[in-house]
N, C-alpha and C positions, 0 to 999 in steps of 0.2 A: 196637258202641260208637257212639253218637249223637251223639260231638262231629268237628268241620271239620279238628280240629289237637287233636294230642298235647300230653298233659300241662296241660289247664286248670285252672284257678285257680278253684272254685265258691264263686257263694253261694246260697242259696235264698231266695225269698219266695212269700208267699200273697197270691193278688190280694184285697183286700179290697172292702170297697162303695163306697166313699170314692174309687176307681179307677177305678170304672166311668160311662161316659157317656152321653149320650142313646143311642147306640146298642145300647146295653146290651152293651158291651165294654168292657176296660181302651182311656181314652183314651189316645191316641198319647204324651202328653207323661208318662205313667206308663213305658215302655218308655228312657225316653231319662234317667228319674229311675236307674230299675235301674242303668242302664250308666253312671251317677255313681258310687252305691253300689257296684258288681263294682269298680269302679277306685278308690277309695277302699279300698275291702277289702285289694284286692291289694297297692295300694303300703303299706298300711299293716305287713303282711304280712313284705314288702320291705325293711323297715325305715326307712321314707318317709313317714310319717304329715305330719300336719299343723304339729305341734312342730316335727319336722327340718325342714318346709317352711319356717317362720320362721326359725330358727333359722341358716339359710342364706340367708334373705333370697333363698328362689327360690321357683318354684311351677311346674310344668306346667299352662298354661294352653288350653282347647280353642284350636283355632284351626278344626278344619270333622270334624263331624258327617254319617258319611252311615248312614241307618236304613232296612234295609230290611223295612217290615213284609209275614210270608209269612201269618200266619194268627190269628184274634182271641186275646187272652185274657180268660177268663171268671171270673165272681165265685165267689172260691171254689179257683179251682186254683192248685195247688201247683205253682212253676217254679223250673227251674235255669237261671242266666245262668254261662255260662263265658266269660273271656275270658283273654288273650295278649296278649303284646307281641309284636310281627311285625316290630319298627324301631325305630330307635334311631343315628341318623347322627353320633353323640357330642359334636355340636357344642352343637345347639340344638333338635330334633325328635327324639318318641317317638310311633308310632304301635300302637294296639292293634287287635283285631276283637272282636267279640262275637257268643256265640251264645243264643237262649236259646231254654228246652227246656221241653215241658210232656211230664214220662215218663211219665202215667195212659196216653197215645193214642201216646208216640214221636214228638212234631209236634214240627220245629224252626219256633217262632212269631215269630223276629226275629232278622237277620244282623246286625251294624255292625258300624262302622269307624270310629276317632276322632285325631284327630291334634294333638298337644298340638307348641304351643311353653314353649321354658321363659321366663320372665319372673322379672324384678326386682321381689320383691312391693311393694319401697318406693318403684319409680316407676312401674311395668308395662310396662316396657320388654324387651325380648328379649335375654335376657345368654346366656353360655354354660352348659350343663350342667353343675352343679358336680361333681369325679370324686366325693365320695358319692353321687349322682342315676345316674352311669354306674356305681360299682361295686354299684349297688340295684339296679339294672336291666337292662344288661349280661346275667346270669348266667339271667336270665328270658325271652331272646328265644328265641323259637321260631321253629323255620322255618316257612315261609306254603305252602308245600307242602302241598296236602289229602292227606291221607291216602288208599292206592292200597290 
């Protein structure tokens, strides 16, 4: 098994041209687009979309991004990003990881870690987690424990 932590959450994409940069790799700022899209996925998933985000007048908002890239992605390959929830302090922070996989070679091509506050979309203020945000989310933490 090629993932960090049990039971992830996939999406897939194909890198396309439009991705690719002078160095003729996916630029860095495609990798950090992915793990928007993984996490949009999943809370949507979750039952967390964008509607409930309004609709509660909250949002998980990043507060720090950390990308570790291991290895390029190239034009053309087909990759799986998995990501988790790892935290969740019920107040006010949810933190996730990501992994993402190119399975032609088995390369994991990029670790994160992202850590959201929640905010007041109507002022961007930092309110509490509404308990819909904790009962969505909650039920999806995984232990951070790599797998032995």
């Amino acid at each position: 098994m090629p993932w960090d932590l049990p039971a992830p959450f996939l999406i897939e994409s194909d890198v396309e041209a439009a991705a690719i940069d002078a160095f003729g790799h996916a630029n860095n700022a495609e990798y950090l687009r992915w793990v928007e899209q993984a996490s949009w996925a999943h809370s949507r998933r979750l039952g967390l979309g964008l509607d409930r985000y309004r609709a509660l007048d909250r949002a998980m908002a990043v507060h720090r991004h950390e990308l570790d890239y291991l290895s390029p992605a190239l034009e053309g390959d087909r990759l799986q990003l998995a990501t988790w929830i790892v935290g969740c302090d019920g107040r006010l922070t949810l933190t996730r990881r990501f992994q993402l996989w190119r399975p032609a070679d088995g390369r994991t091509l990029m670790r994160a870690r992202t850590r959201y506050a929640c905010i007041a979309l109507s002022s961007g203020r930092p309110r509490r987690l509404p308990a819909e945000f904790l009962a969505g989310y909650r039920p999806a933490l995984v232990d951070e424990s790599p797998l032995t």
